[in-house]
The first five atom37 places (N, CA, C, CB, O) and aatype in JSON, in Angstrom:
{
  "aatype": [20, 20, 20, 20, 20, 20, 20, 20, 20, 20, 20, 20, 20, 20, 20, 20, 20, 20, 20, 20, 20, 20, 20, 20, 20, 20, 20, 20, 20, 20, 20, 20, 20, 20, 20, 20, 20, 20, 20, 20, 20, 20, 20, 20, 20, 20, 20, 20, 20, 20, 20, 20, 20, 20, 20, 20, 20, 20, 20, 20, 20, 20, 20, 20, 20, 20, 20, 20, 20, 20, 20, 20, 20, 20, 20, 20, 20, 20, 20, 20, 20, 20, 20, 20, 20, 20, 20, 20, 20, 20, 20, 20],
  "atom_mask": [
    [1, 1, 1, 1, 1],
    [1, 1, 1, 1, 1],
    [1, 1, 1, 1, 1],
    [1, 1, 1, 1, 1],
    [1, 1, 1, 1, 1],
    [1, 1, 1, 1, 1],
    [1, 1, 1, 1, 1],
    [1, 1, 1, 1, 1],
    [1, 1, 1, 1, 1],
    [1, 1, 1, 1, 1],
    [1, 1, 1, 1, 1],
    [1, 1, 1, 1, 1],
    [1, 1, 1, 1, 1],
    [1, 1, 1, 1, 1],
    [1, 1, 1, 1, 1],
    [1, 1, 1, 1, 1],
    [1, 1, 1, 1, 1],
    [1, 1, 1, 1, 1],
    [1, 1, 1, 1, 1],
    [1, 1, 1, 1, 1],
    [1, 1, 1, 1, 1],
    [1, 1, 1, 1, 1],
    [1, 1, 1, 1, 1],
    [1, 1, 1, 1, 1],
    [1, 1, 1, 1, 1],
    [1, 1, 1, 1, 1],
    [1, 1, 1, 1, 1],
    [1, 1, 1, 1, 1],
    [1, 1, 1, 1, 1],
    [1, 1, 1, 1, 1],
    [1, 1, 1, 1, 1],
    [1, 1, 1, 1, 1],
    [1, 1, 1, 1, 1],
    [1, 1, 1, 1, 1],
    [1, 1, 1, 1, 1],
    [1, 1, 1, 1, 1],
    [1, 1, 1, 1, 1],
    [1, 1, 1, 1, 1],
    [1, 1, 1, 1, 1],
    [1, 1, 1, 1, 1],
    [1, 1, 1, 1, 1],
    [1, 1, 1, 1, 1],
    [1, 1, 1, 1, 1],
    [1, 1, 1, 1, 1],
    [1, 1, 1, 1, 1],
    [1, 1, 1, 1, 1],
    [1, 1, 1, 1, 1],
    [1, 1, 1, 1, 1],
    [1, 1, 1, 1, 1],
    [1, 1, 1, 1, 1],
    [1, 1, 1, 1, 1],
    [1, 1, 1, 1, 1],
    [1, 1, 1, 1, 1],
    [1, 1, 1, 1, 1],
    [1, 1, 1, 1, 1],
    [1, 1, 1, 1, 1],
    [1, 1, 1, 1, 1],
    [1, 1, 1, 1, 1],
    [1, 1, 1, 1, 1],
    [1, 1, 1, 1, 1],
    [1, 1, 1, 1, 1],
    [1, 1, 1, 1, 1],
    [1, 1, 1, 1, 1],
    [1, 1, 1, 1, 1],
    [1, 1, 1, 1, 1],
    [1, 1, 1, 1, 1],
    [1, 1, 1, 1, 1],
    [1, 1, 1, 1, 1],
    [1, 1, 1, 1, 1],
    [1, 1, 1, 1, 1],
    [1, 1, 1, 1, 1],
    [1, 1, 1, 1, 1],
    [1, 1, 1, 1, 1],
    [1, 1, 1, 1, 1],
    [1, 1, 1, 1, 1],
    [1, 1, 1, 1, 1],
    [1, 1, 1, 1, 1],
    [1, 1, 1, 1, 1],
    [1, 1, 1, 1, 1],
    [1, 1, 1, 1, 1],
    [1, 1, 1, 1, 1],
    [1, 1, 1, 1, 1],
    [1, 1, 1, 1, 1],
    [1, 1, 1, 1, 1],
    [1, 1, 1, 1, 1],
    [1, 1, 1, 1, 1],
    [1, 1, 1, 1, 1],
    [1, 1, 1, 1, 1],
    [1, 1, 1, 1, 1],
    [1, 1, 1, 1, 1],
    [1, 1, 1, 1, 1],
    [1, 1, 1, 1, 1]
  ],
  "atom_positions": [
    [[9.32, -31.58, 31.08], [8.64, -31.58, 32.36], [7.26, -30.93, 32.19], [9.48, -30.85, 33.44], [7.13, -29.86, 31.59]],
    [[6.28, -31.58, 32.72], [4.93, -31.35, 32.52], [4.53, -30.3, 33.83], [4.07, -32.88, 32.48], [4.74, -30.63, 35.0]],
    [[3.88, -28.88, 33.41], [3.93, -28.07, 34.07], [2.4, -28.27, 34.89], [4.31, -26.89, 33.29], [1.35, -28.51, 34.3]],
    [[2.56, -28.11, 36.32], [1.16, -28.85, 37.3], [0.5, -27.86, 37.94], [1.55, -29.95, 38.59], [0.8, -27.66, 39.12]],
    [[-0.38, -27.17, 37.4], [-1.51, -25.68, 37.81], [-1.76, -25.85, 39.17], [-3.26, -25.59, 36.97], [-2.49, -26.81, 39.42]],
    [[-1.19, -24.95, 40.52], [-1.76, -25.06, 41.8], [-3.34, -25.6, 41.67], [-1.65, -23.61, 42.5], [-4.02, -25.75, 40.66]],
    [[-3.64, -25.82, 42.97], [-5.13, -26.32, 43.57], [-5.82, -25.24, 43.55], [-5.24, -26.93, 45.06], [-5.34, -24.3, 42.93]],
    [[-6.96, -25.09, 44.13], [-7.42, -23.83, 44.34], [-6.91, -24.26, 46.49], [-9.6, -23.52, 43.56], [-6.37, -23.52, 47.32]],
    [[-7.14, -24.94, 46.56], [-6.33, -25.3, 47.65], [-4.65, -24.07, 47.96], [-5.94, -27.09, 47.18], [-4.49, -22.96, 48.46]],
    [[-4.05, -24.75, 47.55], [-2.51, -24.46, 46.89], [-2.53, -23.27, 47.25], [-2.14, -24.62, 45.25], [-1.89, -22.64, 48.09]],
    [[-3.97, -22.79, 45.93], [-3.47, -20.93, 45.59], [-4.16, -20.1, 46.92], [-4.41, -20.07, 43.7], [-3.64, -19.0, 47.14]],
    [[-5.12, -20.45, 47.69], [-5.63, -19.68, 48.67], [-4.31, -19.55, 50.25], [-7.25, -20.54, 48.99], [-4.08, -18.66, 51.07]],
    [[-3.52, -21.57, 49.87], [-2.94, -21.19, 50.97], [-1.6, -20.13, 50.75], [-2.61, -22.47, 51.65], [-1.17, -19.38, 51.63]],
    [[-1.08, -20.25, 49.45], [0.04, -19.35, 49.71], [-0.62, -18.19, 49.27], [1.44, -19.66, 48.99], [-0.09, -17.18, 49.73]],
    [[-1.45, -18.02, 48.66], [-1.93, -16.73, 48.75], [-1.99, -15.68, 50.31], [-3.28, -17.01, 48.21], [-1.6, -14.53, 50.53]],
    [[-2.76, -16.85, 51.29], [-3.05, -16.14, 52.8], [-1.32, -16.25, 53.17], [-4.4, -17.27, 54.16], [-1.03, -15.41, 54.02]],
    [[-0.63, -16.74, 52.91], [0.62, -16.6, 54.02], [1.29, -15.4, 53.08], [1.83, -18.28, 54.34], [1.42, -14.39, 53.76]],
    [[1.65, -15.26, 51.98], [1.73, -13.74, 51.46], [1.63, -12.78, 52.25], [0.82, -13.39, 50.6], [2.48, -12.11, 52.83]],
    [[-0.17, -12.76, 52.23], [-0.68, -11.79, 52.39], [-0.05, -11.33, 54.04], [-2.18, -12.04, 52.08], [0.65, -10.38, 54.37]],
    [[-0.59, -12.34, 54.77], [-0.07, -12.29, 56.24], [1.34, -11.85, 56.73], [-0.18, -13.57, 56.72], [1.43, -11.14, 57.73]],
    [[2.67, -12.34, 55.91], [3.52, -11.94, 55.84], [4.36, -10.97, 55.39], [3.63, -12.43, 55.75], [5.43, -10.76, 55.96]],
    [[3.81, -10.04, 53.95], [4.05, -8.95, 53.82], [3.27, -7.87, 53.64], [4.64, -8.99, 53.19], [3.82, -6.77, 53.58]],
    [[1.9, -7.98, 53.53], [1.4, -6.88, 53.22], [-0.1, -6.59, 54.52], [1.05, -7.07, 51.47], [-0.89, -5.64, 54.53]],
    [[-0.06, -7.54, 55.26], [-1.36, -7.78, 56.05], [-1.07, -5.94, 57.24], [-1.22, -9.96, 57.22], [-1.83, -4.97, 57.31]],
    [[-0.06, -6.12, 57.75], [-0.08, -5.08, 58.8], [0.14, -3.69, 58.15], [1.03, -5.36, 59.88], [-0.32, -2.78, 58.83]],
    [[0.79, -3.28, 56.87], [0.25, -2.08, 56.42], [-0.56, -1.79, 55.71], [0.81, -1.55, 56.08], [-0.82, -0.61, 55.46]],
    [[-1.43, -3.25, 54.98], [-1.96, -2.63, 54.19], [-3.5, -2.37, 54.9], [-1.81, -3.36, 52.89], [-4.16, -1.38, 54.6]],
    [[-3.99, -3.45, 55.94], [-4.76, -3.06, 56.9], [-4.98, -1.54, 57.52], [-4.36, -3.83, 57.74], [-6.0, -1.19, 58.11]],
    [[-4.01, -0.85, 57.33], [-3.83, 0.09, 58.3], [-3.83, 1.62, 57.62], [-2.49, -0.28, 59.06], [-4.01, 2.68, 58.21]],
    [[-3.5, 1.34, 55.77], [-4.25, 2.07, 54.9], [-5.05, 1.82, 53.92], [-3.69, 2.65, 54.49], [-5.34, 2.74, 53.16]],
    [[-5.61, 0.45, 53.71], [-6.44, 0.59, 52.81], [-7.52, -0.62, 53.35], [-5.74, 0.49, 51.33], [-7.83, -1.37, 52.42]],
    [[-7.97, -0.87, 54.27], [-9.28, -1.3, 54.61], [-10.57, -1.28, 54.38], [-9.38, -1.12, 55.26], [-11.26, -0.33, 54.75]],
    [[-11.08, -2.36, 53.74], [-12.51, -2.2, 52.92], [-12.09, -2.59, 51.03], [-13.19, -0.1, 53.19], [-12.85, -3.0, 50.15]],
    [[-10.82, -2.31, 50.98], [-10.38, -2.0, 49.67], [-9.72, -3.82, 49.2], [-9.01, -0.45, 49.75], [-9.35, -4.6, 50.08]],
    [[-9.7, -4.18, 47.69], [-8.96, -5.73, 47.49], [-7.41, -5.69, 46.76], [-10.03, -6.77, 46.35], [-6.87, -4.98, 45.91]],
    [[-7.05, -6.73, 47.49], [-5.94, -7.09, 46.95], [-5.27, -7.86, 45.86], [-5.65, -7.38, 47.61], [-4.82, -8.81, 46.49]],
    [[-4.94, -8.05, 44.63], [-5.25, -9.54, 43.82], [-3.22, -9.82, 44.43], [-5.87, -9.38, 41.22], [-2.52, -8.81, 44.43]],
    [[-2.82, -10.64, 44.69], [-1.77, -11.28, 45.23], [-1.23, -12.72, 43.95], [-2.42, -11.82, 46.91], [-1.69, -13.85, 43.78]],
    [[0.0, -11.93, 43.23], [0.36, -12.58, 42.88], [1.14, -13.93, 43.37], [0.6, -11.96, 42.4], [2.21, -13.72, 43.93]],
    [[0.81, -14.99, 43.26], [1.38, -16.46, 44.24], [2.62, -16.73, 44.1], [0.76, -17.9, 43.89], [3.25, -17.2, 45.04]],
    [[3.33, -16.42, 42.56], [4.53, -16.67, 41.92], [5.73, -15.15, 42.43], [4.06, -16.84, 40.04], [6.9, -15.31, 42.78]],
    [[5.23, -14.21, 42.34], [6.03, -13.12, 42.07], [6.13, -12.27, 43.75], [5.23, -12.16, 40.68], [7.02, -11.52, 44.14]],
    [[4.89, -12.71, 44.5], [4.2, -12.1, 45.54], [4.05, -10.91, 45.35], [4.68, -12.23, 46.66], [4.37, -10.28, 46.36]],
    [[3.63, -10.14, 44.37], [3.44, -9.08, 44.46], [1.67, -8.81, 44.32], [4.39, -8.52, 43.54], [0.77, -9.46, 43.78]],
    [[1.72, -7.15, 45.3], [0.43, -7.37, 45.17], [-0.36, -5.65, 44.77], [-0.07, -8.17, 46.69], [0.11, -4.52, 44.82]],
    [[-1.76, -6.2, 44.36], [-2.15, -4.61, 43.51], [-3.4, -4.32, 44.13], [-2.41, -4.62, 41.59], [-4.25, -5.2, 44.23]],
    [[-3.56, -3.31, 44.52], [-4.72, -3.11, 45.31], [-5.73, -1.82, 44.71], [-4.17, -2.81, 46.84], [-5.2, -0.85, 44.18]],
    [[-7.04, -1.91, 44.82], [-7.79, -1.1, 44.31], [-9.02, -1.5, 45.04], [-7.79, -1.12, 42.87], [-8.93, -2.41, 45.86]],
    [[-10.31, -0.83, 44.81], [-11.42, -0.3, 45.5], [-12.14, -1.68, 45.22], [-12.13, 1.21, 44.92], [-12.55, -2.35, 46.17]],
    [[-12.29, -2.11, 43.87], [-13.03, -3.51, 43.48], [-12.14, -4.65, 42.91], [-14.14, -3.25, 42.35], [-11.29, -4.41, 42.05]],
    [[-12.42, -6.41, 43.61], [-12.01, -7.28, 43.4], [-11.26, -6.86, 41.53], [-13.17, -8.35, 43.82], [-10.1, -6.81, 41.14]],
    [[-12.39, -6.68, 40.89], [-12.01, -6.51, 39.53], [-11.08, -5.9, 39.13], [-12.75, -6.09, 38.93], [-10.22, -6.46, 38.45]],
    [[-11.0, -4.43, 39.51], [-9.93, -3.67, 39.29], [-8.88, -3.9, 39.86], [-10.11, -2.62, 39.47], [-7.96, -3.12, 39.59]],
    [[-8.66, -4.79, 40.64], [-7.26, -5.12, 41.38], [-6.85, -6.22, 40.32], [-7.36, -5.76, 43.18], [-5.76, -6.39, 39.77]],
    [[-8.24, -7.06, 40.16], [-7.57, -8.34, 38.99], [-7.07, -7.58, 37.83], [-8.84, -9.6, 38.3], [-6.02, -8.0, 37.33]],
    [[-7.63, -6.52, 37.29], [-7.45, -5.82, 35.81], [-5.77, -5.5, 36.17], [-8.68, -4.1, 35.43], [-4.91, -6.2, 35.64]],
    [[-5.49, -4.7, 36.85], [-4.17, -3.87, 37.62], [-2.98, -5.23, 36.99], [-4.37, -3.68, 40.02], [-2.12, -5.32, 36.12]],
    [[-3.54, -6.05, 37.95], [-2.29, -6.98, 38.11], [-2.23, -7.74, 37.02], [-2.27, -7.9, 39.3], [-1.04, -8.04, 36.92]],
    [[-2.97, -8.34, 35.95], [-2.92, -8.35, 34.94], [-2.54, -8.11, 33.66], [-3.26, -8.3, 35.05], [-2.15, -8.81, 32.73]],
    [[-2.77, -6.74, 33.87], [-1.92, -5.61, 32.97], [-0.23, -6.23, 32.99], [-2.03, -3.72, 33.88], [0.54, -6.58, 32.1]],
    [[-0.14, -6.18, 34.44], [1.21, -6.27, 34.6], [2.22, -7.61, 34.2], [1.29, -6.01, 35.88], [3.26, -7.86, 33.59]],
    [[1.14, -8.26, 35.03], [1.81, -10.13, 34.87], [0.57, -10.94, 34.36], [2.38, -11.06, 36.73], [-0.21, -11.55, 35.09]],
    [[0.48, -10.84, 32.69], [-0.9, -11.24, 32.21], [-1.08, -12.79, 32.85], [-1.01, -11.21, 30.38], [-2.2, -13.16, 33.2]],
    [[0.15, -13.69, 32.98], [0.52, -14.84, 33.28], [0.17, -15.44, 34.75], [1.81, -14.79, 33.01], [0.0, -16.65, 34.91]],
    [[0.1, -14.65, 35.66], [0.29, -14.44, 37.21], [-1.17, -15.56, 37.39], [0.16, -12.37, 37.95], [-2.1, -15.92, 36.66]],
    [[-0.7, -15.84, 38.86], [-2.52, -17.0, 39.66], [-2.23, -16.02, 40.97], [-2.38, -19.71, 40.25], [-1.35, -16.24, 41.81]],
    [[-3.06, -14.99, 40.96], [-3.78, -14.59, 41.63], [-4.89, -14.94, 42.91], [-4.02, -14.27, 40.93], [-6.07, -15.21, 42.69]],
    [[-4.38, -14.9, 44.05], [-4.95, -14.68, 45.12], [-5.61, -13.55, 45.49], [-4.25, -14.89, 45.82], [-4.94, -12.51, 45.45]],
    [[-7.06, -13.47, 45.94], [-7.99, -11.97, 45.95], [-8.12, -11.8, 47.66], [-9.95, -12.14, 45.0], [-8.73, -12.71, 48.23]],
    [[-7.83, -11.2, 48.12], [-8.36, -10.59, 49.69], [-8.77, -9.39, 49.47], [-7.26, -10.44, 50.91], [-8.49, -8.48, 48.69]],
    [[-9.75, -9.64, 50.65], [-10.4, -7.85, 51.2], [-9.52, -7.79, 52.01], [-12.06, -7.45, 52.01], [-9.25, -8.77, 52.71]],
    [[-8.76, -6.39, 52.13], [-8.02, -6.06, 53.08], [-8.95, -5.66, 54.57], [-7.16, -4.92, 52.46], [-9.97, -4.99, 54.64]],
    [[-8.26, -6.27, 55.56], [-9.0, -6.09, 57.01], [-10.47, -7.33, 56.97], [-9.66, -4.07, 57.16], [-11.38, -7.1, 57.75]],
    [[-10.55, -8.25, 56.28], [-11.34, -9.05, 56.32], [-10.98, -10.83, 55.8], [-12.27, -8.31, 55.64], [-10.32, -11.25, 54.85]],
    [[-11.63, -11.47, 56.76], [-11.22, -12.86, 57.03], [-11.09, -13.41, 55.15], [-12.67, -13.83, 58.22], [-10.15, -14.01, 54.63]],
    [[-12.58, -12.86, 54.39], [-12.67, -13.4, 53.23], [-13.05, -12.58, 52.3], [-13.36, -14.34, 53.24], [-13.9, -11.76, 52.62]],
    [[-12.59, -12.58, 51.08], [-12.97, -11.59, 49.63], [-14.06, -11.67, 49.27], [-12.32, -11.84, 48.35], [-14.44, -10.73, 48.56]],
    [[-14.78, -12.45, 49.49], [-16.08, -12.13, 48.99], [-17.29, -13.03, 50.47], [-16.19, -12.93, 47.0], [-16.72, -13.7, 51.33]],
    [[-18.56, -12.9, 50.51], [-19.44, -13.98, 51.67], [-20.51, -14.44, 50.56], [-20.37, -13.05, 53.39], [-20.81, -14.05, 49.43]],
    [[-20.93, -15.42, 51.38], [-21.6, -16.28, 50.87], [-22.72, -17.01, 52.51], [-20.33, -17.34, 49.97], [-22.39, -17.18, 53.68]],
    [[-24.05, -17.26, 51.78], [-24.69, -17.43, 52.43], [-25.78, -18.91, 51.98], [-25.07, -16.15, 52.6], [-26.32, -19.05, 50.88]],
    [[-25.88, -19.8, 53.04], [-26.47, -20.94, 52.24], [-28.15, -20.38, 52.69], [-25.87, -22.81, 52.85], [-29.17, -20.3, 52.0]],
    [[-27.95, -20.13, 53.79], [-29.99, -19.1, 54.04], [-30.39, -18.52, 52.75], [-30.07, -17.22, 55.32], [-31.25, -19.06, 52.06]],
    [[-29.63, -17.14, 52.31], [-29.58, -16.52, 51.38], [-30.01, -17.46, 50.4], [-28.46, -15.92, 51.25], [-31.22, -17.57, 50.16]],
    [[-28.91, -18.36, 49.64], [-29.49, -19.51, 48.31], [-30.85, -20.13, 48.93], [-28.19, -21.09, 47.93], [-31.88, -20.31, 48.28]],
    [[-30.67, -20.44, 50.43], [-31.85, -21.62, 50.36], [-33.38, -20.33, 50.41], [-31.71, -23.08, 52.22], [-34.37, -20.87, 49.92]],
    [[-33.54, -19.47, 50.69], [-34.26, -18.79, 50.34], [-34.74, -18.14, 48.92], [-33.97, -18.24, 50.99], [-35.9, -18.07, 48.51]],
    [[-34.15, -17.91, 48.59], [-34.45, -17.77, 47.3], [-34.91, -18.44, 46.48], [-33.8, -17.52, 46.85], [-35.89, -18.02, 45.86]],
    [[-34.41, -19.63, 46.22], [-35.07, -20.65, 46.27], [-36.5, -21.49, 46.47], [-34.57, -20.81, 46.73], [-37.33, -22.16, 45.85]],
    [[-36.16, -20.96, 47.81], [-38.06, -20.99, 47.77], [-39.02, -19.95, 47.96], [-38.63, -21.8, 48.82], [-40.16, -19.93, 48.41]],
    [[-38.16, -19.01, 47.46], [-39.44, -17.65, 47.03], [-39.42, -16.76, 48.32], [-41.4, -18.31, 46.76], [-40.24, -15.87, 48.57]],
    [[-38.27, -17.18, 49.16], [-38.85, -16.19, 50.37], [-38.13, -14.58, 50.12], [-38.29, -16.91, 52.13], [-38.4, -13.66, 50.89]]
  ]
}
């Protein structure tokens, strides 16, 4: 049996229902501002101050793991801005 790598689709959605389902209401409530990397397979999840160090954490642990990243207390792990690119861009 030929083994079939989630989407990035896939991994964001079970990543968010994870998150929402076990760890969203306490971890909101102590560690806000701070990321989560959310294992998809194991659901477990490792939290630290930077995206990175949460990926390093969980890693360590389950070198194997597909990882889902949230900011705790925020819609998305990282923003993005098309003003931002389109400015720059043209020198502004």
């Amino acid at each position: 049996m030929t083994y079939m790598a989630p989407t990035a689709r896939e991994i964001v959605d079970r990543g968010t229902s994870i998150y929402e389902k076990k760890y969203r209401a306490e971890y909101e409530g102590k560690w806000r501002g701070r990321f989560a990397a959310i294992d998809i397979d194991s659901e477990k999840a490792y939290v630290a101050d930077y995206p990175e160090e949460a990926l390093t954490i969980a890693k360590a642990t389950e070198p194997h793991g597909i990882y889902y990243i949230v900011r705790i207390g925020s819609s998305a792990a990282f923003r993005s801005s098309r003003l931002t690119t389109h400015a720059i861009r043209r020198g502004i």
